[in-house]
DOVOSE-535204 format. One record per residue (C-alpha): residue number from 1; residue in one letter; x, y, z. Coordinates in steps of 0.02 Angstrom, whole numbers, always signed. Each point is the difference from the previous one (the first is absolute). Example, Ala and Ser with C-alpha at 12.3 -4.5 7.8 and 13.67 -1.06 7.14 Angstrom:
// DOVOSE-535204
resi, resn, c1, c2, c3
1, a, +615, -225, +390
2, s, +69, +172, -33
***
This chain:
// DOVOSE-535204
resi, resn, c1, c2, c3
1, x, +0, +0, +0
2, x, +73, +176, -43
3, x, -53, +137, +141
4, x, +45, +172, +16
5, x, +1, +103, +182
6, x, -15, +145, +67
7, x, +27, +45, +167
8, x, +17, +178, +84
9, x, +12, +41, +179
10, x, -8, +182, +48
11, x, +50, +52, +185
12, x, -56, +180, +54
13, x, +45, +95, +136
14, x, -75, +124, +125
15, x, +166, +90, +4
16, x, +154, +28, -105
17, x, +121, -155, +7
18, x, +170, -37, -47
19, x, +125, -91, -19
20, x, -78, -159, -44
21, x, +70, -167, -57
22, x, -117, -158, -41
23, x, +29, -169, -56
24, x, -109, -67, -121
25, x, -45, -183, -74
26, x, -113, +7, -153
27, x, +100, -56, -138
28, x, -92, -166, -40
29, x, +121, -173, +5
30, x, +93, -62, -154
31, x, +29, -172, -20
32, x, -58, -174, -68
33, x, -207, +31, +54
34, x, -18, +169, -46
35, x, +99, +117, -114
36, x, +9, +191, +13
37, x, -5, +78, -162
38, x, -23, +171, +50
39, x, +37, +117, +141
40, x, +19, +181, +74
41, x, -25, +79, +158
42, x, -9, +191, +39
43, x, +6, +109, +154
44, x, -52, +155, +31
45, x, +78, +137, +62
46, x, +161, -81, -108
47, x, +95, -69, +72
48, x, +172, -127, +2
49, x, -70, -170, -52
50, x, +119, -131, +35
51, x, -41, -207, +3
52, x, +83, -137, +114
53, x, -33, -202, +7
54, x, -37, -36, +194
55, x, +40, -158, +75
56, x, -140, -79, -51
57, x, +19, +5, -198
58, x, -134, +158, -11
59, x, +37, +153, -113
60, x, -1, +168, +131
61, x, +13, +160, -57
62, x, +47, +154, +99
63, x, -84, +185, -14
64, x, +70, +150, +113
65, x, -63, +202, +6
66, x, +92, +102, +122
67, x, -120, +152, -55
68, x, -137, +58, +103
69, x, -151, -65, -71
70, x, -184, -61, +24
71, x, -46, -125, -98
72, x, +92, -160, -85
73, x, -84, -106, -157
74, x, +77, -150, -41
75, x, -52, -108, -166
76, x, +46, -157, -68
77, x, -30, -57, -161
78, x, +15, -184, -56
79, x, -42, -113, -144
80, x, +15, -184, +35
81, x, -27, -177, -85
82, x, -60, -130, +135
83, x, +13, -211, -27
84, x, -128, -85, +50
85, x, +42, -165, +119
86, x, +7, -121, -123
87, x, +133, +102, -76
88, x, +114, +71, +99
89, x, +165, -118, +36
90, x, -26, -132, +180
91, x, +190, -29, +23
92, x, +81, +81, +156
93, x, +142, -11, +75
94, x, +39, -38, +166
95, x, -78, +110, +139
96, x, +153, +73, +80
97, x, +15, -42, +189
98, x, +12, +180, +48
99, x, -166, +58, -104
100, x, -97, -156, +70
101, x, +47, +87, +177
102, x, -67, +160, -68
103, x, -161, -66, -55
104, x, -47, -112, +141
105, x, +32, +101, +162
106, x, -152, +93, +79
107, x, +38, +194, +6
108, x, -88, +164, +7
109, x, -182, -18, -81
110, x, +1, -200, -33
111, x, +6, -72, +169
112, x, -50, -184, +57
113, x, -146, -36, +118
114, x, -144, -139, +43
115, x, -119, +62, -151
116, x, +168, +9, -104
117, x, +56, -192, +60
118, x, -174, -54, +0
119, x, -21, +54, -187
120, x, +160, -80, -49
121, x, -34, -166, +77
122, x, -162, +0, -101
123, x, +61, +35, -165
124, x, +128, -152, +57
125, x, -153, -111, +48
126, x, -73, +19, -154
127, x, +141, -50, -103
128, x, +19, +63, -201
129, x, +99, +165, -30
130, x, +39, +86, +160
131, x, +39, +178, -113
132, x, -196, -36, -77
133, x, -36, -62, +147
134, x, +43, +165, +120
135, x, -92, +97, -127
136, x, -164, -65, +0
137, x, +0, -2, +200
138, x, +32, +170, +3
139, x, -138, +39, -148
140, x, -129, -114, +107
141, x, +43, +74, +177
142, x, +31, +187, -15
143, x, -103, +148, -85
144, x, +69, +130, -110
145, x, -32, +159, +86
146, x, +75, +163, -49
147, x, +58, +136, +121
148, x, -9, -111, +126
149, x, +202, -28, +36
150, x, +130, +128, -26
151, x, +197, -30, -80
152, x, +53, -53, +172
153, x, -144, -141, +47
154, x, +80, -166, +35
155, x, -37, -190, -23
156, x, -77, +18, +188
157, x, -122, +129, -71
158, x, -85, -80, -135
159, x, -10, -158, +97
160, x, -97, +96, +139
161, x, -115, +82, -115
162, x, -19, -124, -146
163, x, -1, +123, -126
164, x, +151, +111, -116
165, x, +70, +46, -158
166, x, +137, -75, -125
167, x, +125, +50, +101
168, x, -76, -83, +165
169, x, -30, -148, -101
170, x, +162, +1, -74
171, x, +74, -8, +180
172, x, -105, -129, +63
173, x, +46, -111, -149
174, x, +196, +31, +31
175, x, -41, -38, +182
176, x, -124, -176, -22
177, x, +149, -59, -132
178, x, +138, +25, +138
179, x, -92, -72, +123
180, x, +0, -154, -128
181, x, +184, +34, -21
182, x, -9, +56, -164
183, x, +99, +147, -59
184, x, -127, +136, -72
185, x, +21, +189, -65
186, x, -98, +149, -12
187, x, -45, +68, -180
188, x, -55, +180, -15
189, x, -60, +46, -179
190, x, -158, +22, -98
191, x, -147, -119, -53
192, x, -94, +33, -165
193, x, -171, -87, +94
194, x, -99, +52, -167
195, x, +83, -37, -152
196, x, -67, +81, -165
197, x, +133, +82, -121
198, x, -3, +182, -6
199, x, -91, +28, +172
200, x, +39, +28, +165
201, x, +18, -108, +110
202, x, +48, +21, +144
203, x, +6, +131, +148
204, x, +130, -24, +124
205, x, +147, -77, +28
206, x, +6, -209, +75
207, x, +86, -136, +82
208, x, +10, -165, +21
209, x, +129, -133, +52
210, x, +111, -131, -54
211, x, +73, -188, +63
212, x, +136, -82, -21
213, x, -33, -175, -103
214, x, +168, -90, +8
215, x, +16, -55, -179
216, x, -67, +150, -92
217, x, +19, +174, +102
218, x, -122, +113, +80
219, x, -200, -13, -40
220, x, -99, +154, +14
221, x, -177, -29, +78
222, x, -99, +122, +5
223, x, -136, -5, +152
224, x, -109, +170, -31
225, x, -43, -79, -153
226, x, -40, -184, +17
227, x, -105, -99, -103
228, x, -55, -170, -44
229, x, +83, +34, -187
230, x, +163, +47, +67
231, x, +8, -48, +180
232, x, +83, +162, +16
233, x, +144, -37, -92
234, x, +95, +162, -88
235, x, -20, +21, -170
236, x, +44, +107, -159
237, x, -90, +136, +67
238, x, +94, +29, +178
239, x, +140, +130, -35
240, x, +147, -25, +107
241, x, +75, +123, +50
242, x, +112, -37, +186
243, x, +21, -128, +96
244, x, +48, -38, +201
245, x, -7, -71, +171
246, x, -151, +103, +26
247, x, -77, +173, -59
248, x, +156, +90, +96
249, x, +95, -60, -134
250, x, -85, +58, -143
251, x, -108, +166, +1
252, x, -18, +107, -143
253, x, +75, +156, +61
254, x, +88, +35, +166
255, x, +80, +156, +58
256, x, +50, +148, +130
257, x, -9, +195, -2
258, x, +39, +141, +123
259, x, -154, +114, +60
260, x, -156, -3, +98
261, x, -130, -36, -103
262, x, -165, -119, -28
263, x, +18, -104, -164
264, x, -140, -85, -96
265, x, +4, -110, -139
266, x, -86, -60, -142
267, x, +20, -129, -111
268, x, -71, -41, -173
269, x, +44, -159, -96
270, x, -39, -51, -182
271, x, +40, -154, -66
272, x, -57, -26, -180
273, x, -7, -179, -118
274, x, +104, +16, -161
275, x, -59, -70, -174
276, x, +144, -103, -76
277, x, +33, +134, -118
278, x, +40, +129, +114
279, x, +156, -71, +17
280, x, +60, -104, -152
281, x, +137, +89, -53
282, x, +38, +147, +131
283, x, +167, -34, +18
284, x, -15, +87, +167
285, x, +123, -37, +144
286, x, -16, +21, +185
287, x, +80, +167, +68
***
């Protein structure tokens, strides 16, 4: 599937900042599942835009404004061809021992407790795939429920209240697979839930997660989105764009300034299907 996105985030201020340096992952991943054909980010005020790999393989770029100033926009724009399953490559290598620590331990928002063991000696119980399995606990025991947990909310949260969003699913996923000893990931990205070429299709940005299968690499599940088609399994139309031990790793922008002031934010994303045509022949690289 060929998508193209657009995400902007614009911070504004009650008073005149400066300066300010953020971090920022958006560029989408490159490699055998999806390939980036096109992409450009811009900042405004301009600013120095300089991009780093961090330690866990994803692109980073860097944006500082020393300036006073009182409002930042940031847009990313990004065309990108997606494989479905049945297409992208199953061989992995071996997990290195020092990632496997990584993506097992309990930290920060994915924590281990009785609903957490209880779920993952279920799933176990019922034998088949413990990845598909995971999912469709979470899809059968928890309620999608906007603005009900913030950035911060844990495992211990959504457990309590039986209801989140992608991320809080996302976490809980990570957190039933490790409790099953299974190394798992967090995926931040975009999902195109609506498919049709030329139209939008989708509003914000998403994640998901991914386990380790020894024999053929990590498998993204997605549990917002479960269904007895796909089990939840990812597909061509999940964009992905970070990945982590949990959402610390991985947000989309990140950053400090000097001053007293109140920000707010808003954020619009736009992710649009591709005919085949659109990019036969573009020749266009990824900047």
């Amino acid at each position: 599937m060929r998508l193209r996105v657009r995400h902007t985030t614009r911070f504004r201020y009650s008073e005149e900042i400066a300066d300010t340096a953020m971090e920022m992952r958006l560029r989408p991943i490159d490699d055998m599942r999806q390939r980036l054909v096109s992409y450009r980010l811009t900042v405004t005020p301009r600013g120095p835009i300089h991009g780093y790999t961090d330690v866990l393989g994803n692109h980073v770029e860097t944006w500082n404004f020393r300036a006073p100033h009182r409002e930042i926009v940031v847009t990313s724009e990004a065309t990108v061809e997606t494989l479905a399953v049945s297409e992208a490559s199953t061989t992995a290598p071996v997990l290195a021992v020092a990632k496997r620590y990584q993506m097992t331990r309990f930290d920060g928002p994915v924590l281990t407790n009785g609903r957490v063991r209880d779920l993952a000696a279920l799933v176990r119980q019922a034998g088949g795939d413990p990845l598909a399995g995971a999912t469709e606990a979470i899809h059968r025991g928890f309620t999608y429920a906007p603005n009900t947990t913030t950035v911060h909310s844990t495992v211990e949260e959504i457990t309590v209240r039986g209801a989140g969003v992608c991320q809080d699913f996302a976490h809980l996923w990570i957190a039933i697979c490790r409790a099953m000893g299974i190394p798992a990931r967090y995926v931040s990205g975009y999902v195109a839930s609506q498919p049709a070429a030329g139209g939008s299709i989708g509003q914000a940005s998403h994640a998901w997660a991914e386990g380790w299968r020894e024999g053929q690499g990590w498998i993204g599940y997605d549990p917002t989105n479960w269904s007895t088609t796909t089990g939840g399994r990812v597909g061509d139309q999940h964009i992905r764009v970070a990945v982590g031990r949990d959402y610390r790793d991985v947000p989309p922008t990140r950053g400090v300034y000097r001053g007293l002031a109140e920000e707010s934010l808003t954020v619009d994303v736009r992710v649009e299907a591709l005919p085949s045509a659109a990019l036969a022949g573009s020749g266009a690289n990824p900047t």
